[in-house]
Backbone as numpy.savetxt, mean C-alpha at the origin, in Angstrom:
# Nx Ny Nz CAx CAy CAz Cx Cy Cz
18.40 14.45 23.72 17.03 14.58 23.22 16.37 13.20 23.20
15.47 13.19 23.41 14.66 11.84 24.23 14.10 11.21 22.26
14.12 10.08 21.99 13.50 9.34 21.14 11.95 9.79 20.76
11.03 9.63 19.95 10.13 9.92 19.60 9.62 8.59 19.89
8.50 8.40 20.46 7.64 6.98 21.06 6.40 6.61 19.88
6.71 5.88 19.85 5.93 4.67 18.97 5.12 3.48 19.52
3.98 3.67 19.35 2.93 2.45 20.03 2.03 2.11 18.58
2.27 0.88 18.64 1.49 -0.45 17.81 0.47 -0.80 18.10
-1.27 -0.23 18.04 -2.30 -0.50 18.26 -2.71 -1.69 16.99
-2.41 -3.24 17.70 -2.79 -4.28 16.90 -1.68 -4.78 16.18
-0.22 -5.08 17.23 0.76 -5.57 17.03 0.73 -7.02 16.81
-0.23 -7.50 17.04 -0.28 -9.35 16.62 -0.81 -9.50 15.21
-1.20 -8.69 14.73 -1.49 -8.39 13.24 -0.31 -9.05 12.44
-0.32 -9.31 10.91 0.56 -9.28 9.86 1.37 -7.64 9.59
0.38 -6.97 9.79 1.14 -5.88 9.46 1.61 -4.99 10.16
0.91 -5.17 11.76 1.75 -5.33 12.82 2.63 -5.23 13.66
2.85 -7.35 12.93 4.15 -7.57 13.52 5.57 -7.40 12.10
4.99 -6.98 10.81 5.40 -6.31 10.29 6.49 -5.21 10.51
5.43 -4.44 10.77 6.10 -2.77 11.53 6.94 -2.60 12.83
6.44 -3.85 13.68 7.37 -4.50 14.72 8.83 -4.36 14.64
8.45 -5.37 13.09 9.99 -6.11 13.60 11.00 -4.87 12.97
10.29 -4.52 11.71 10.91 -2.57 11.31 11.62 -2.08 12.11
10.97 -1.83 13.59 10.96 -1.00 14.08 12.28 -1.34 15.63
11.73 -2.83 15.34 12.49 -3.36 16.91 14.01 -3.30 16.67
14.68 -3.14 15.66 16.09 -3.04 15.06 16.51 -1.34 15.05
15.90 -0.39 15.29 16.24 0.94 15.22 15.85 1.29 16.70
17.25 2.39 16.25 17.61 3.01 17.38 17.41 4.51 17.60
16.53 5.27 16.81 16.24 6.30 16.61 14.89 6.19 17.47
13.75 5.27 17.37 12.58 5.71 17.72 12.53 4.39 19.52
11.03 4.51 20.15 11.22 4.09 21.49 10.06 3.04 21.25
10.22 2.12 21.45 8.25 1.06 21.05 7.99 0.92 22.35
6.57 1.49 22.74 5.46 1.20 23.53 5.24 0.09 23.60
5.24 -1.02 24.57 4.44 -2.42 24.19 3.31 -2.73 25.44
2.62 -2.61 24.68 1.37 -3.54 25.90 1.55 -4.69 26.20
1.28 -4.75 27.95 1.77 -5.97 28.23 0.58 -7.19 27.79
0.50 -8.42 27.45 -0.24 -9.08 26.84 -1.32 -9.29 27.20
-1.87 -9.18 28.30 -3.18 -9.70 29.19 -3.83 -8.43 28.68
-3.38 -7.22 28.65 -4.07 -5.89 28.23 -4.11 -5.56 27.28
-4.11 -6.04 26.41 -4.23 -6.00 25.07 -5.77 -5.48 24.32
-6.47 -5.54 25.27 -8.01 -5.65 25.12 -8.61 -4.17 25.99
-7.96 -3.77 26.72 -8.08 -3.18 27.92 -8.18 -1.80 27.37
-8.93 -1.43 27.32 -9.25 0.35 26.60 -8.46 1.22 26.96
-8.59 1.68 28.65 -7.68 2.15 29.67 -6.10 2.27 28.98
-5.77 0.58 28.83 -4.52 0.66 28.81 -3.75 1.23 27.45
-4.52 0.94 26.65 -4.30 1.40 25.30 -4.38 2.45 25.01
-5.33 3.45 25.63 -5.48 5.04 25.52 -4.32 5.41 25.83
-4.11 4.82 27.42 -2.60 5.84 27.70 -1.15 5.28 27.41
-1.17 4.76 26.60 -0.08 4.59 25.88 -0.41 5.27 24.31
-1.57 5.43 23.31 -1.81 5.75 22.29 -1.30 7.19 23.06
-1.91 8.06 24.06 -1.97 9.45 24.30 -0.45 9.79 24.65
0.13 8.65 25.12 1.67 8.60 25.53 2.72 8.98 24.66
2.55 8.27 23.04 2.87 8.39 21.90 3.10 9.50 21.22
4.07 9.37 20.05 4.39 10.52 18.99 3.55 10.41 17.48
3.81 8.80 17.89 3.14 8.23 16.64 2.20 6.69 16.89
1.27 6.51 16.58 0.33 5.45 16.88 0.11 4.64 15.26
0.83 3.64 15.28 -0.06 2.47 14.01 -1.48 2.13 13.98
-2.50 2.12 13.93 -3.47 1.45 14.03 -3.15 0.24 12.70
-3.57 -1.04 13.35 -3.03 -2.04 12.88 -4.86 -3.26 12.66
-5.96 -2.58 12.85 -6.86 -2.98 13.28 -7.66 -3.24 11.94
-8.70 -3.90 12.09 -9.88 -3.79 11.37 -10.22 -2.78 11.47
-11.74 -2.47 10.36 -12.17 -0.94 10.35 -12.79 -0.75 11.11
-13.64 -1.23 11.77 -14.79 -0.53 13.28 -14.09 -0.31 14.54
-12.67 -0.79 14.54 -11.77 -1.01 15.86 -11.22 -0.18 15.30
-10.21 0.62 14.10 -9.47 1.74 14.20 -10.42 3.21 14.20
-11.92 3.15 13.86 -12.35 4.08 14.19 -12.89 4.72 15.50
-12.34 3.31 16.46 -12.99 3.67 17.72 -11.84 4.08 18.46
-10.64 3.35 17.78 -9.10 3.55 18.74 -8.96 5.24 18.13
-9.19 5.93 17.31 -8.77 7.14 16.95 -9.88 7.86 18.22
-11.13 7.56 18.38 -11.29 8.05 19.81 -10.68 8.11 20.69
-9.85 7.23 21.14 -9.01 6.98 22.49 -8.05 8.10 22.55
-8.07 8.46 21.47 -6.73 9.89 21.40 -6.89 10.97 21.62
-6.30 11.56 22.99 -6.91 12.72 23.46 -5.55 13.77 23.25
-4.52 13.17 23.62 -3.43 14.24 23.31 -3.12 14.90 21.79
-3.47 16.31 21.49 -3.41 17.16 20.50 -1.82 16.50 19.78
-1.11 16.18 20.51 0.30 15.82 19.93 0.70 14.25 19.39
-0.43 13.89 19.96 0.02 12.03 19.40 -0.53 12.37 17.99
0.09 11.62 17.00 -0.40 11.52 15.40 -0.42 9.95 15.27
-1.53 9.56 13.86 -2.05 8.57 13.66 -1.75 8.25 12.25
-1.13 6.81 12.27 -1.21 6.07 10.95 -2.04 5.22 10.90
-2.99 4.97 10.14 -4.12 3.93 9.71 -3.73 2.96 8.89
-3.51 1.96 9.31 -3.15 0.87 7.93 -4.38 0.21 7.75
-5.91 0.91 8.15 -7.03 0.14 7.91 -7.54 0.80 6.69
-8.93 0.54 6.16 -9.42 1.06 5.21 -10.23 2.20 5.40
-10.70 2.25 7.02 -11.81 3.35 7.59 -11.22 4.82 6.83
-10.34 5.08 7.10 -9.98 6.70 6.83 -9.18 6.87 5.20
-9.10 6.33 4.34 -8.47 6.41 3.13 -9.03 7.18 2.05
-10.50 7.47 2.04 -11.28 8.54 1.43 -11.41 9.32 2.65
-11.27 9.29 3.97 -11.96 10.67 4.55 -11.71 11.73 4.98
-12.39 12.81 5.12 -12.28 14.14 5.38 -10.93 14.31 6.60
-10.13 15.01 6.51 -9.15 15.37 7.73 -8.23 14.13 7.52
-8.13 13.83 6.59 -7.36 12.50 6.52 -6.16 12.78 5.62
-4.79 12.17 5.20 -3.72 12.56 4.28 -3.69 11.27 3.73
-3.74 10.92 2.33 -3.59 9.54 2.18 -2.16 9.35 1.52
-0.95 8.53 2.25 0.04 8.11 3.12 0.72 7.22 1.80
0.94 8.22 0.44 1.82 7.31 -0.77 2.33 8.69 -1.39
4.00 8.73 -0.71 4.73 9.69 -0.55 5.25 10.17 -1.95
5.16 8.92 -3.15 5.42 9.71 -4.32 4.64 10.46 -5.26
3.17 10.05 -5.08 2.18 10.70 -5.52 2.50 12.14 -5.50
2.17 13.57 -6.27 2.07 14.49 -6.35 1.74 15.33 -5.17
2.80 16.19 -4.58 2.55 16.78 -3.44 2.18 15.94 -1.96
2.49 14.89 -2.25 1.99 14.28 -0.64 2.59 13.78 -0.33
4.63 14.03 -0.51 5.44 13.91 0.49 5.18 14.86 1.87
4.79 16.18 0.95 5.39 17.40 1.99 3.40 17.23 3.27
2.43 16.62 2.25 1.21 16.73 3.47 1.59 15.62 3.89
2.42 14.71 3.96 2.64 13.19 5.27 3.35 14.21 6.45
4.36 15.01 5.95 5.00 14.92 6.66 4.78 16.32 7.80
3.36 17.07 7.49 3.19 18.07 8.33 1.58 17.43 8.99
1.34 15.98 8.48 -0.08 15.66 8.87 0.04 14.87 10.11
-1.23 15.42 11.21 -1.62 14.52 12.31 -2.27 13.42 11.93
-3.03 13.17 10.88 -3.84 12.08 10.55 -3.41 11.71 9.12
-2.87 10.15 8.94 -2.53 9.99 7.97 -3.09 8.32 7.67
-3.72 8.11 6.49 -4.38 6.63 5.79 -3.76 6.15 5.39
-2.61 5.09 5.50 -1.89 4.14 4.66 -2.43 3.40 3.47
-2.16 3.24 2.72 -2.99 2.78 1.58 -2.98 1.39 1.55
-3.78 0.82 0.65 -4.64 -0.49 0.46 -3.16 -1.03 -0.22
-3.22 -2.57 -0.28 -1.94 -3.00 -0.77 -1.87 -2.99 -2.52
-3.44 -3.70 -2.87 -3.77 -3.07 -4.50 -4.04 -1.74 -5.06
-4.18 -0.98 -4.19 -4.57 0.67 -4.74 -3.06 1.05 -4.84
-2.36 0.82 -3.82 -1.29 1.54 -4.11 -0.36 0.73 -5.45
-0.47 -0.04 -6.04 0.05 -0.67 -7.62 -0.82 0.16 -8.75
-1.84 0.36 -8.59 -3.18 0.68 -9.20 -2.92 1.82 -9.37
-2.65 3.14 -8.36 -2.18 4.40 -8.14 -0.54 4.66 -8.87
-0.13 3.69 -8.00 1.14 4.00 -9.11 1.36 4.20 -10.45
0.19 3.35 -11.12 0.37 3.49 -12.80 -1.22 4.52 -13.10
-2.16 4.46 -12.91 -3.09 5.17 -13.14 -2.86 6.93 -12.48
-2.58 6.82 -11.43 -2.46 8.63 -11.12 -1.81 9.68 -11.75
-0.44 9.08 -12.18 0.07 9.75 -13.11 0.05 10.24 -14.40
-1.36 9.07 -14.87 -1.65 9.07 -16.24 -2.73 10.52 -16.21
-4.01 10.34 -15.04 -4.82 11.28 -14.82 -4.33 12.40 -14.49
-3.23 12.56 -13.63 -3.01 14.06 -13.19 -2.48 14.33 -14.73
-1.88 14.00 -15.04 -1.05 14.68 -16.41 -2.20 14.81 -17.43
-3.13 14.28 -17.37 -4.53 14.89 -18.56 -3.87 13.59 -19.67
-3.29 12.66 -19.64 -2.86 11.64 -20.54 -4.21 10.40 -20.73
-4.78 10.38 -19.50 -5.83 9.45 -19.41 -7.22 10.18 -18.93
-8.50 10.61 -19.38 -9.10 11.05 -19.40 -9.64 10.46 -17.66
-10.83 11.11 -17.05 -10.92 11.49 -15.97 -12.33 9.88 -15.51
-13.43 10.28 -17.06 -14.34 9.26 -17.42 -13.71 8.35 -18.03
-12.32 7.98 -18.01 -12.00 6.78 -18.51 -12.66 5.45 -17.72
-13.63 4.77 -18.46 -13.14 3.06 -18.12 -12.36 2.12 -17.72
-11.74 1.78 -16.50 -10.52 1.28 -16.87 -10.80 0.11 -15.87
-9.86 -1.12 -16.66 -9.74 -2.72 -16.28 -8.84 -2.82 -14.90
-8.68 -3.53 -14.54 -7.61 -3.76 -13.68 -7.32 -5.09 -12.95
-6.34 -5.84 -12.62 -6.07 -7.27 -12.82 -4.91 -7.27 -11.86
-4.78 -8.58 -11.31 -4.45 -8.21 -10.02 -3.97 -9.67 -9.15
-2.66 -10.26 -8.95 -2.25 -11.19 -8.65 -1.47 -11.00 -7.01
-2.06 -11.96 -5.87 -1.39 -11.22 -4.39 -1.20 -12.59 -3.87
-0.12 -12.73 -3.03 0.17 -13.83 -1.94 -0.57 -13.72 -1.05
-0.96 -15.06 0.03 -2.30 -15.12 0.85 -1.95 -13.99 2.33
-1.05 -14.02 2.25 -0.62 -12.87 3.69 -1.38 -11.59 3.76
-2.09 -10.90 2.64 -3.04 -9.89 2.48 -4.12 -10.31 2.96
-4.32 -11.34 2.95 -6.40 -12.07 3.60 -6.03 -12.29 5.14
-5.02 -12.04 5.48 -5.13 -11.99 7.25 -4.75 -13.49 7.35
-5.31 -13.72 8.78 -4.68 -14.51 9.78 -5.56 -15.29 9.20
-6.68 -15.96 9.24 -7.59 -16.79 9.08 -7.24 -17.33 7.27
-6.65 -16.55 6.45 -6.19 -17.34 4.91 -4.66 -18.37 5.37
-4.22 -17.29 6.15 -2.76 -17.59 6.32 -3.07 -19.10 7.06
-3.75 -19.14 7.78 -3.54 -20.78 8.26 -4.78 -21.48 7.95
-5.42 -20.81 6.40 -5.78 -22.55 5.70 -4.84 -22.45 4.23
-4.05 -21.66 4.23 -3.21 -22.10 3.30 -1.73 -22.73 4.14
-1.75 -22.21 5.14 -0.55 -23.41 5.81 -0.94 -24.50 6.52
-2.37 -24.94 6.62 -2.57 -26.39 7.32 -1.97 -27.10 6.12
-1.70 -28.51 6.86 -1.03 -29.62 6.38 -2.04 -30.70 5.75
-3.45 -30.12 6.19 -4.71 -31.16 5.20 -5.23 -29.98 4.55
-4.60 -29.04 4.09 -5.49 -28.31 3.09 -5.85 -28.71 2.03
-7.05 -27.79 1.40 -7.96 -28.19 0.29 -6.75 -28.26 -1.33
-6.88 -29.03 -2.34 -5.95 -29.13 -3.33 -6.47 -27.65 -4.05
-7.21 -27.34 -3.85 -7.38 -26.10 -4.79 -6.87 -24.72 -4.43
-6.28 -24.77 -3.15 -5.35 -24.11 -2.98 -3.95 -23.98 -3.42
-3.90 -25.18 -4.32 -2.39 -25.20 -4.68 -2.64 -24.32 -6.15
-3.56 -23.67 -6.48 -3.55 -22.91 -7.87 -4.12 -21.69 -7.47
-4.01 -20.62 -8.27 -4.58 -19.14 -8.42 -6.00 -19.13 -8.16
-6.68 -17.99 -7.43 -8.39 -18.00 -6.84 -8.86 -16.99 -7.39
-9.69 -17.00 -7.87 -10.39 -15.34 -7.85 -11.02 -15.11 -6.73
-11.42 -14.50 -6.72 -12.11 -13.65 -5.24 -12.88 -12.45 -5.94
-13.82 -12.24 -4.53 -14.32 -10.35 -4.88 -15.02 -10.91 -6.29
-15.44 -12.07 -6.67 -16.31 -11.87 -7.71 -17.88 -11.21 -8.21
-18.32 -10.87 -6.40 -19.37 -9.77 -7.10 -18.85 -8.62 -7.68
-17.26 -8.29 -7.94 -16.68 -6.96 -8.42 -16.82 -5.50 -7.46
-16.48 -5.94 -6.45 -16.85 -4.92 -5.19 -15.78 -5.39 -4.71
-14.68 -4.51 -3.52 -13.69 -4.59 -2.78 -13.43 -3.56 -2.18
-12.73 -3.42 -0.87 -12.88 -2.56 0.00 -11.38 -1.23 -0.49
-10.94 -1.89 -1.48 -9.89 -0.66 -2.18 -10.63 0.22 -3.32
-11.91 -0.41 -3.63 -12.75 1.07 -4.57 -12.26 2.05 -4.53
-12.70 2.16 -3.40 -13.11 3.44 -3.26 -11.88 4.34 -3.09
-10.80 3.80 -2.93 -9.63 4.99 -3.08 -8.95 4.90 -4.41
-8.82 3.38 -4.80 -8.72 3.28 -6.15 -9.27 4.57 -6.93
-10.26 4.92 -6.57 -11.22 5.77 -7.99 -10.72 7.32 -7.04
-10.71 7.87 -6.30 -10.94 8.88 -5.65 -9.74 9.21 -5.63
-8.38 8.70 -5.81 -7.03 8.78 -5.25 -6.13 8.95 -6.91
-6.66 8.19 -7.71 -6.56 8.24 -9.14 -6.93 9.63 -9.84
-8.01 9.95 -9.04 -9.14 11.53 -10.00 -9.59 10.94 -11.41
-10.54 9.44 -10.94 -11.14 9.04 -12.17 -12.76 9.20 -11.43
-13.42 9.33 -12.78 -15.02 9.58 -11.75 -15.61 8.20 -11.15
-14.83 6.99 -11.94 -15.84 5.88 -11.35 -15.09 4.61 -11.28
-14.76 3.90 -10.01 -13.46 2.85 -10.24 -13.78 2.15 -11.35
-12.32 1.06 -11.23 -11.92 0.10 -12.17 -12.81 -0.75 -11.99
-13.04 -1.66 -13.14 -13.54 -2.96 -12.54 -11.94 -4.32 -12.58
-12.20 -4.45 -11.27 -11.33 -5.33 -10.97 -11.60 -6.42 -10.25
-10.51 -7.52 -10.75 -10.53 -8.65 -10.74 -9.28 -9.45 -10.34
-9.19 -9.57 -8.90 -7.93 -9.93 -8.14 -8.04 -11.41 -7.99
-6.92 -12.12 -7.69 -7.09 -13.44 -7.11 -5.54 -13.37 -6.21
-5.86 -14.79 -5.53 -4.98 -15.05 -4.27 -4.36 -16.17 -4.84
-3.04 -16.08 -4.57 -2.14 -17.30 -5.03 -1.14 -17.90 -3.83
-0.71 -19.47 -4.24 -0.26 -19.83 -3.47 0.98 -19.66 -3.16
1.41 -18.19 -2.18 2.87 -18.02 -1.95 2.58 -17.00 -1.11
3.56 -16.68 0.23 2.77 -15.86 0.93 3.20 -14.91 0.92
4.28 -13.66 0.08 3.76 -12.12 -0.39 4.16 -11.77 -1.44
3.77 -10.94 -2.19 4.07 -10.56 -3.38 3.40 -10.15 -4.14
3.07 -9.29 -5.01 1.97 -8.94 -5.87 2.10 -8.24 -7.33
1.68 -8.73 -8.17 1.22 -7.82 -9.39 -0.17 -7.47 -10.03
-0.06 -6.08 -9.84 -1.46 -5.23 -10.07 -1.01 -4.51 -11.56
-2.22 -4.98 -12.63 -2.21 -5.13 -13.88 -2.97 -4.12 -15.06
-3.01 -2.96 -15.23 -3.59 -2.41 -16.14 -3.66 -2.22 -17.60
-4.42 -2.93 -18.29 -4.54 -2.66 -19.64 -5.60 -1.39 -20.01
-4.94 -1.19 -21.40 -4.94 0.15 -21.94 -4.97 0.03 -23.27
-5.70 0.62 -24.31 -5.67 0.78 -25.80 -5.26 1.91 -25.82
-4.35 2.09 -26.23 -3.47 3.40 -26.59 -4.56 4.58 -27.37
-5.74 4.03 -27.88 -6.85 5.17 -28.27 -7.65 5.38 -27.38
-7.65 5.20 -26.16 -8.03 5.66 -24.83 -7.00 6.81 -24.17
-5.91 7.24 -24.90 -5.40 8.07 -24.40 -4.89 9.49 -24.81
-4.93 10.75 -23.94 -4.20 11.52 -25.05 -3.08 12.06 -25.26
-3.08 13.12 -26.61 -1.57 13.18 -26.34 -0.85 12.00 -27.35
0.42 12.08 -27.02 0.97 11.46 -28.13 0.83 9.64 -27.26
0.43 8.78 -28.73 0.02 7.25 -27.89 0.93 6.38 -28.42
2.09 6.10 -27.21 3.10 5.07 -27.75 3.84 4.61 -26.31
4.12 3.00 -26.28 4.85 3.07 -25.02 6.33 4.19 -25.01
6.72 4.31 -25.59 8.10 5.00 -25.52 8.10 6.66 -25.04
6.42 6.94 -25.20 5.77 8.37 -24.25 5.48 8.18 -22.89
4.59 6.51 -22.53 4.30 6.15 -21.57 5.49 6.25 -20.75
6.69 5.23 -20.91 7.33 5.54 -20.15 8.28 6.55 -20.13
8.78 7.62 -21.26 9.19 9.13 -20.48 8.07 9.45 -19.29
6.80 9.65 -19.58 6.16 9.85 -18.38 6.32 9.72 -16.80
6.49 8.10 -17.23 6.40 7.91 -15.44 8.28 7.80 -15.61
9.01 8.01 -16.08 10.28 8.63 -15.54 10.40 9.76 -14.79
10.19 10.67 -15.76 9.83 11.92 -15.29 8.98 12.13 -14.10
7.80 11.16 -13.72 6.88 11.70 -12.63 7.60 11.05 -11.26
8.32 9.76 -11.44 9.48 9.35 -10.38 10.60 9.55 -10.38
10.83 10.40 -11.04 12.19 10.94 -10.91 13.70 10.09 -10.50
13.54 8.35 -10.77 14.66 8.08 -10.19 14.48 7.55 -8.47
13.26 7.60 -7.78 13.35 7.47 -6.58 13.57 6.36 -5.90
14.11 6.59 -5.01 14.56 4.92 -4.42 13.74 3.93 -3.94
12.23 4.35 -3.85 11.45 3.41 -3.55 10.82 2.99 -4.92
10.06 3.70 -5.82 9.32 3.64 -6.70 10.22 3.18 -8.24
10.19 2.29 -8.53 11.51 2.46 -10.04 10.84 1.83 -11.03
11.07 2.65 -12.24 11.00 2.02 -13.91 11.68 0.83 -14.36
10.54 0.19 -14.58 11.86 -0.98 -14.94 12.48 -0.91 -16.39
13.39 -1.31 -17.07 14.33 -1.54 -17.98 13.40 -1.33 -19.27
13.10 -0.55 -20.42 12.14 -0.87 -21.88 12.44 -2.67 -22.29
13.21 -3.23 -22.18 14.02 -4.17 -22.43 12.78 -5.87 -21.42
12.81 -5.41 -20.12 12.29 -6.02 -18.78 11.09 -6.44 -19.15
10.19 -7.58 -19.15 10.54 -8.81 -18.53 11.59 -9.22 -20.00
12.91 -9.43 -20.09 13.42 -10.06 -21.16 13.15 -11.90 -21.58
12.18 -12.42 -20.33 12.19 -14.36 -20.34 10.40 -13.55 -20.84
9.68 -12.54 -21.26 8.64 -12.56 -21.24 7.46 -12.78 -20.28
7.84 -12.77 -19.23 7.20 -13.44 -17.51 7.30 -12.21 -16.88
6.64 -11.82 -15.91 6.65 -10.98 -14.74 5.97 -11.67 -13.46
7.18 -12.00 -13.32 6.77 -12.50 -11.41 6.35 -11.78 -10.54
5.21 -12.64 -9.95 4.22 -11.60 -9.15 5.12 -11.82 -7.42
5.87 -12.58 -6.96 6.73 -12.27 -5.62 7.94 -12.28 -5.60
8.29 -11.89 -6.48 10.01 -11.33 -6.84 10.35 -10.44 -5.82
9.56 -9.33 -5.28 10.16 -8.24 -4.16 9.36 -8.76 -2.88
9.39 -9.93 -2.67 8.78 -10.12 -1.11 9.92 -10.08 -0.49
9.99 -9.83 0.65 10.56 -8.74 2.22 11.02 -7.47 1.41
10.67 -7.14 0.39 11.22 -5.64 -0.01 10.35 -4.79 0.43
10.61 -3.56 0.65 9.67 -2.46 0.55 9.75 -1.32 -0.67
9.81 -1.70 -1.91 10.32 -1.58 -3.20 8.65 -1.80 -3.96
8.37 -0.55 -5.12 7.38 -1.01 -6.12 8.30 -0.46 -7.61
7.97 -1.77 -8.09 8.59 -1.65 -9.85 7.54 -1.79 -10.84
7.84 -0.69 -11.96 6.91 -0.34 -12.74 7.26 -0.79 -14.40
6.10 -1.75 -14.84 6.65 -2.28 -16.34 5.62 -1.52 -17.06
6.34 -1.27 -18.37 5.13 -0.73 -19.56 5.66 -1.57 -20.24
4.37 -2.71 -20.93 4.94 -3.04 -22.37 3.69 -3.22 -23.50
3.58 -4.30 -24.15 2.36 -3.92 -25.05 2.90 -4.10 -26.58
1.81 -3.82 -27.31 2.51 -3.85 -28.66 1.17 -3.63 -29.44
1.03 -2.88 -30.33 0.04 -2.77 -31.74 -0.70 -1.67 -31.00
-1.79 -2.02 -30.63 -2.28 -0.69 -30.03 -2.72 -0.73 -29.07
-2.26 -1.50 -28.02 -2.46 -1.91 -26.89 -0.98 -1.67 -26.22
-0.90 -1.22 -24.73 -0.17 -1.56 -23.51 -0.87 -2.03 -22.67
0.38 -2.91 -21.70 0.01 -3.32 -20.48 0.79 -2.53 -19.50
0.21 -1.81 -18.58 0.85 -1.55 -17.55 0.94 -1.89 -16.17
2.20 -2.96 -15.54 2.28 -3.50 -14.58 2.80 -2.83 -12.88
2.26 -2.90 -11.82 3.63 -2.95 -11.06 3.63 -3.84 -9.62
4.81 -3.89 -9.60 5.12 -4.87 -9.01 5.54 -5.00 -7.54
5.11 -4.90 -6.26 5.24 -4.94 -5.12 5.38 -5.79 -3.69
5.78 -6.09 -2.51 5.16 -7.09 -1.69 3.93 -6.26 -1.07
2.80 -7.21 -1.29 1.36 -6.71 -0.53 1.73 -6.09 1.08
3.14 -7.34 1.61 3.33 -6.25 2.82 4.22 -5.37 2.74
5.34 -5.24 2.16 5.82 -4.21 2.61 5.48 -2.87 1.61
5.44 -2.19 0.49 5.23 -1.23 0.03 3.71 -1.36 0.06
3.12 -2.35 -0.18 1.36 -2.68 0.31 0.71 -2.35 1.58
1.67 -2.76 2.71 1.27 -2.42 4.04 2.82 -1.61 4.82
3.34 -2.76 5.62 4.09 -2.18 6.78 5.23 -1.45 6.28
5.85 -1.43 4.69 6.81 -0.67 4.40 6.47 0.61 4.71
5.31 0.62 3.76 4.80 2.38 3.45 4.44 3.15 4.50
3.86 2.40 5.96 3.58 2.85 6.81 4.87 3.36 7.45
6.05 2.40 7.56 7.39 2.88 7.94 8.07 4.18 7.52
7.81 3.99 6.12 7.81 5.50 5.21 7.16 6.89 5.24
6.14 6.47 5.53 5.69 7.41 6.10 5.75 7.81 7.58
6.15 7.08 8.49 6.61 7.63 9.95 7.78 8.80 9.68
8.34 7.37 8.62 10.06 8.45 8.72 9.50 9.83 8.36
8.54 9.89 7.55 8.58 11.64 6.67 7.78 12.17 8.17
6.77 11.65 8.82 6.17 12.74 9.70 7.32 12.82 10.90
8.23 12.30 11.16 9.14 12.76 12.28 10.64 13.19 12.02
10.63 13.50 10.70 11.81 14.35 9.89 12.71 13.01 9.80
12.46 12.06 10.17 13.52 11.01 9.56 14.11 11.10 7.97
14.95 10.23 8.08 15.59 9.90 6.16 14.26 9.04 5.78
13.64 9.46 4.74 12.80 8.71 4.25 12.84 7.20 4.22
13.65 6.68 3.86 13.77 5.11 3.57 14.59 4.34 4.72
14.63 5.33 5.78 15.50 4.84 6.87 14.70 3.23 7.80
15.25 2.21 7.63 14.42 0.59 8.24 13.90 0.49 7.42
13.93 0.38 5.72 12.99 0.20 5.12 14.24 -1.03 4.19
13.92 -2.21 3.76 14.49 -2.93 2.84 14.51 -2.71 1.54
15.43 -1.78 0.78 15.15 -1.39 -0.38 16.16 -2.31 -1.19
């Protein structure tokens, strides 16, 4: 039985050459590669996308909405690791522990990989909303620490030139008009009526992330105590090998390091807090459970693979 073919639309990417290198070590699936001069070449890219079982789009957003044109064969299926398709219609959005959307990755032709902060954001907020624990019109903050490998190619080498600016050697905010291109799934993917306001910055280390939610425990309903919070998200992850609770005990030095799981494709979840307040953390690499893990994860589920199969857990 012949391999299932895999083509990388925007393999010079971070996330990419990410999924690349995933992919270039297994022996289950076949990689398509365009030869380099054609890289640009419409022609050539169609018939290899149409060639395909499965297609990455690895692109910016006006280039993966034009490469999902190029796809004429009813049988090639599409992963988006862009932002174009993550709210839209005919779309599956591609975070396998969420409620019911192992089983739609894995029967969907069109699937949205998620944003590298929505999916930290989702992890602790969705579970609160589906369960009716966090009201729907809730308000909610959100805070947000990432290595420069998420801002693309153009951060990545002015934080690695050798005359860079000194103010790169400390934490940035960014996105300070309070607008970012993860809104919108943030709020829509959660089932809250109106996003967070959030407030991310870029630090100097290149992956890793912690996405930060605070909470007054009288914002919630139901019984309000961390020791409910986390039965909760026990119960809603069941133990899974990608997604894990961390310890009631965890951070024990009082610290939570924001690139502790870089090359992992691993997200860890802290509740802590005290008086009438929690914080709820979790903890991921922007690329791999942020980008090229989850996308891996989700191949495996749409072509009956072992879920976590090439994935660094």
């Amino acid at each position: 039985m012949s391999r299932p073919r895999v083509y990388i639309d925007g393999r010079e990417g971070t996330t990419g050459l990410q999924i690349c290198d995933r992919l270039s070590a297994r022996e289950d699936v076949e990689l398509l590669l365009i030869e380099e001069e054609k890289r640009k070449d419409n022609a050539e890219r169609a018939r290899l996308m149409n060639a395909a079982d499965i297609v990455f789009l690895c692109l910016p957003d006006a280039a993966a909405v034009e490469a999902v044109e190029l796809v004429a064969n009813p049988n090639t299926r599409i992963i988006d690791c862009s932002t174009a398709h993550r709210v839209a219609p005919g779309w599956v959005y591609g975070f396998p522990e969420l409620t019911g959307q192992r089983e739609k990755i894995a029967g969907a032709k069109r699937v949205a990989n998620p944003g590298c902060y929505a999916t930290g954001f989702l992890a602790l907020v969705r579970p609160l909303v589906e369960r009716g624990v966090l009201p729907a019109g809730a308000r909610v903050t959100c805070h947000a620490l990432s290595g420069y490998t998420g801002a693309g190619k153009k951060a990545i080498a002015q934080y690695t030139a050798p005359d860079r600016e000194p103010e790169l050697d400390g934490p940035r905010h960014y996105a300070v008009s309070l607008t970012h291109k993860h809104l919108p799934e943030m709020a829509a993917v959660a089932g809250l009526d109106s996003p967070p306001l959030f407030t991310p910055m870029i630090c100097d280390y290149p992956q890793g992330m912690v996405v930060t939610v605070p909470l007054w425990l009288d914002q919630l309903n139901g019984e309000q105590s961390i020791a409910a919070l986390r039965k909760l998200y026990a119960g809603y992850y069941g133990g899974g090998p990608v997604v894990e609770l961390r310890p009631a005990d965890a951070p024990a030095c009082g610290f939570i390091g924001s690139n502790n799981l870089a090359g992992k494709d691993t997200l860890q979840i802290f509740v802590n807090g005290g008086g009438q307040a929690v914080m709820l953390s979790a903890r991921l690499d922007n690329l791999g459970k942020g980008a090229s893990g989850a996308a891996v994860q989700n191949m495996n589920l749409m072509l009956g693979f072992e879920e976590t199969a090439g994935l660094n857990l």
